[in-house]
N, C-alpha and C positions, 0 to 999 in steps of 0.2 A: 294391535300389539301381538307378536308373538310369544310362544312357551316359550322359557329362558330355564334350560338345565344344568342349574349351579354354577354358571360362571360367574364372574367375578361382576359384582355390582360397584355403584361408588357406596363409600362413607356414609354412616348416618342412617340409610335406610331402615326400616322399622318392618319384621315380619306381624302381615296382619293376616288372622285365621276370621277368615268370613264363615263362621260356625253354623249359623243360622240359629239357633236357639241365643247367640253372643258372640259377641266382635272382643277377642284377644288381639291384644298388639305389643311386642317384644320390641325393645330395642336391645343391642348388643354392645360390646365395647372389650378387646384382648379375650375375646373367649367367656368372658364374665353378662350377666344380663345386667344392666344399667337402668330398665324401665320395663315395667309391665303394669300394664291398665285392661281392666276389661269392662263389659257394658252389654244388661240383655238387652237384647232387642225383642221389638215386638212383635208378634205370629202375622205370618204371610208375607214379610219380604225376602222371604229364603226359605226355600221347599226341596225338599229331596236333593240338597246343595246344589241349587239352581235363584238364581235371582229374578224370583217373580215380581216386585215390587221397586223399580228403577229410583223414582224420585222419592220413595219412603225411604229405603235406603242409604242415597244421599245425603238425606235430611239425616237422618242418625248418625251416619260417619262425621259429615259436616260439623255436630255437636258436639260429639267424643273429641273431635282431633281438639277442638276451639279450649273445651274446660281441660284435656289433658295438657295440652302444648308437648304433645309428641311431633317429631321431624314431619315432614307430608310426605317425604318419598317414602313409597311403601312396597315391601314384597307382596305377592298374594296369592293363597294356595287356593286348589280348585280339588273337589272329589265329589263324583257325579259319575250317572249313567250313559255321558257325553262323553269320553273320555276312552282311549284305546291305548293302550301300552302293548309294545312288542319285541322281543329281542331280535335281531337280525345278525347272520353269519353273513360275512364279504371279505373279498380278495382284497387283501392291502394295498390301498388307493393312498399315495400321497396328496397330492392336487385336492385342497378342499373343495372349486366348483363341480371336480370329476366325483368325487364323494359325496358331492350332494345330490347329484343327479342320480347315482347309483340309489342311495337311498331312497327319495320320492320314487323313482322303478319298483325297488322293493316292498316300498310301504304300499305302494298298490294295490299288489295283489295280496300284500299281508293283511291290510285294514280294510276290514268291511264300510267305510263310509269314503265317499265322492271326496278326494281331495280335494277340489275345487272350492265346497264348503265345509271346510278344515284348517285349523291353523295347525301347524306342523311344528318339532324340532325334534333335534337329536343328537345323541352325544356318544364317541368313541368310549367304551369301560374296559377296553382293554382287548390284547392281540394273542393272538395260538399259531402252533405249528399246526401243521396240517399231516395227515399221514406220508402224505409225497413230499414232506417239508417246504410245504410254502407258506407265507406269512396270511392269516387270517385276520381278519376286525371282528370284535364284539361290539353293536352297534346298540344303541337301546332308543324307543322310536316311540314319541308322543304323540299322538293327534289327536285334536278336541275340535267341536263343532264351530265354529268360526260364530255364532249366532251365540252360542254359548256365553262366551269368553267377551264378545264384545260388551254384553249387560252387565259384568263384572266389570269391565272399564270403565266405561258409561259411568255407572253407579260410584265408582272412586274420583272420577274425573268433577262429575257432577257437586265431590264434595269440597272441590279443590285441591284434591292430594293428585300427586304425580306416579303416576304405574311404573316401577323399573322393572317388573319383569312379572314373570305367571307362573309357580313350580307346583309340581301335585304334591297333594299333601301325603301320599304318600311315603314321598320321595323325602319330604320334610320330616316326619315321622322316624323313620331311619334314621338319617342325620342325626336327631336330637338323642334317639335313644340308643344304637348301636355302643358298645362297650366298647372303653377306648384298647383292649388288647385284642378287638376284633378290628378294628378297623384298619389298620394296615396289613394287606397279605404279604408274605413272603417276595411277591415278584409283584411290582405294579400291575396293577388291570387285571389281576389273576387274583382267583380264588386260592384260599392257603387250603392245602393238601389234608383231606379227612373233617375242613371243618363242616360245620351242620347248618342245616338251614333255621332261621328263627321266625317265629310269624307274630308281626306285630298287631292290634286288634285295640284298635282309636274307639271306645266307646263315647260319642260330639254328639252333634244336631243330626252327623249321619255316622252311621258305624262303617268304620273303614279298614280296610285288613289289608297287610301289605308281607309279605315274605322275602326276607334279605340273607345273604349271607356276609358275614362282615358288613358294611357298610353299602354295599350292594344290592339294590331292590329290583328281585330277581320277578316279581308279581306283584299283582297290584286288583283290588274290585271292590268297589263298596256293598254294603251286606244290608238287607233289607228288613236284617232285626231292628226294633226302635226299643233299646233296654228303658227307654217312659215310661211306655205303654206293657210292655208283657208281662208285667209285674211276676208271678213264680215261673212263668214259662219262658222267660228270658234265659235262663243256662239250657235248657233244651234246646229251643229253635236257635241260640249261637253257636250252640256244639255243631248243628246239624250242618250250619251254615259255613263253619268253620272247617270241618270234616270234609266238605264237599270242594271248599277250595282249595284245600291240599292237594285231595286230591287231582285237581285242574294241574296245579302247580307240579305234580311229580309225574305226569303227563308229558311235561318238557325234557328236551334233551338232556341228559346229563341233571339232574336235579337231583339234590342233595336231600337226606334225608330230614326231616324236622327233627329238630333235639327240644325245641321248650317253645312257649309260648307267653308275650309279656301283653299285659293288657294298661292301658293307659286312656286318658279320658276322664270327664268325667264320671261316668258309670262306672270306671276301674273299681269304685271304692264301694259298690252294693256290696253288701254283706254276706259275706259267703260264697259269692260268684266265683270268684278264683279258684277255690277250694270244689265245688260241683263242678264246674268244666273242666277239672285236675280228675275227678271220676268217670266224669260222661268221653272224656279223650284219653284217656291214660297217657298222658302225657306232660312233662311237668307248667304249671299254670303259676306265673306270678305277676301282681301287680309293677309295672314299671316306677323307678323313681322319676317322678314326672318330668323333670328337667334332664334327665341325664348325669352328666358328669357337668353341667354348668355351676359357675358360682352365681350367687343371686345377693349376696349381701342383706341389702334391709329393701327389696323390690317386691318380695309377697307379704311384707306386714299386715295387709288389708285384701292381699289377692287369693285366691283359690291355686296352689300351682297345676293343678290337675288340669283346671282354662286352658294354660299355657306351652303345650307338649309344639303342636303343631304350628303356633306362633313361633317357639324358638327357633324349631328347626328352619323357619323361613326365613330367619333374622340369621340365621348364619348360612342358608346359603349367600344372602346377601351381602357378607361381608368376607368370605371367605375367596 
């Protein structure tokens, strides 16, 4: 199966966030959440958001979908050290075969790993003049380990659910949480004029950090803080962590500057974290509302909504 970015899925699908510490699973319905179920799992079928464990896995999914009677077609996000995201600048190609070609060219020698074992995809965000006035593509280019991704099928396959597609959780992340007065620029596929970059910071089973503007994930890397384990040294080493992917990020052409930073996640809600990495980054630091702008009705009665950040936004690319 290949990565599938954000295109249009059928009905019904259900975003499920393979956590590794829990399996979140959103369904959606008119922009509203409809269902949310979650469920720990138990240590060692998912490591550093990798599927070490094929047939335990199964077996758990297998369980959750049977007692919840959630739909089987399922999204499913992936964030891992497998994983390469790239933007790419190209000459306005209509012809999708001739656009794709150009791309697999480009991602070549953009991506340090063998396409051959890689599953690929990519998706137009938009087009520029060029200084000589000619029309440019902004291209954004996924490639993950083909070995990867397959045990991530495997394992849904295994439980009898149906895979409609593979987005990063990144990209899912954005999605849910981008502010709906950010999210449409001025001109389709362009960035609105002066706005600021936001860097979002998935405190999961892995800590994941993504930087968007508007609804655009301009970066992407998972962080090798475990806010579990570092008990008071957790706002340090995520400052550090966090400081230094900016930096990556402002590295790139044309990059906008950071204006704020929202933390979501489980972890979002340790106590005073927000408020320490609002000192250690001078920069302002808030907890995200976990859903976003979604309605939820009476679907977290019993659920944690902080599980459910990167489930949603998987359930709505699936249905958008």
């Amino acid at each position: 199966m290949a990565l599938t970015l954000s295109r249009k899925n059928p009905r019904g699908s259900v975003g499920l966030d393979l956590d590794g510490a829990f399996v979140a699973a959103v369904q959606t319905s008119s922009g509203r959440i409809s269902r949310a179920e979650s469920l720990d799992l138990p240590s060692g079928l998912i490591t550093d958001g990798e599927v070490t464990d094929v047939e335990g896995l199964s077996s758990s999914l297998k369980s959750f979908f049977k007692e919840t009677g959630l739909p089987t077609r399922v999204r499913l996000g992936v964030s891992n050290q497998q994983i390469v995201v790239r933007h790419l600048d190209l000459p306005f190609i209509e012809k999708e075969e001739e656009l794709s070609a150009a791309v697999r060219f480009q991602a070549a020698e953009a991506i340090a790993m063998p396409l051959d074992e890689a599953v690929l995809d990519y998706q137009v965000v938009g087009e520029r003049e060029s200084l000589e006035g000619s029309k440019r593509l902004r291209v954004v280019v996924v490639a993950a380990r083909k070995a990867m991704i397959e045990r991530f099928v495997d394992s849904v396959r295994g439980a009898g659910l149906k895979p409609e597609g593979i987005d990063l959780n990144a990209f899912a992340l954005v999605r849910a949480l981008a502010k709906p007065d950010e999210a449409e620029p001025v001109v389709p596929g362009a960035l609105a004029t002066g706005q600021s970059a936001c860097v979002y910071c998935h405190l999961g089973g892995v800590t994941n950090l993504a930087v968007a503007v508007g609804n655009e994930c301009l970066f992407t890397r998972p962080l090798s803080t475990d806010w579990r384990e570092e008990g008071e040294l957790v706002a340090p080493a995520l400052a550090e962590e966090i400081r230094l992917s900016i930096d990556f990020y402002m590295a790139q052409p044309d990059a906008r500057p950071v204006g704020e930073i929202h933390l979501s996640g489980p972890g979002s809600t340790l106590e005073g974290l927000a408020e320490d990495l609002n000192a250690l980054l001078h920069l302002p630091v808030a907890v995200a509302e976990p859903l976003g702008g979604l309605e939820t009705g009476g679907a977290f009665d019993e659920e944690d909504p902080h599980r459910h950040t990167v489930a949603a936004g998987l359930a709505l690319g699936a249905s958008s």
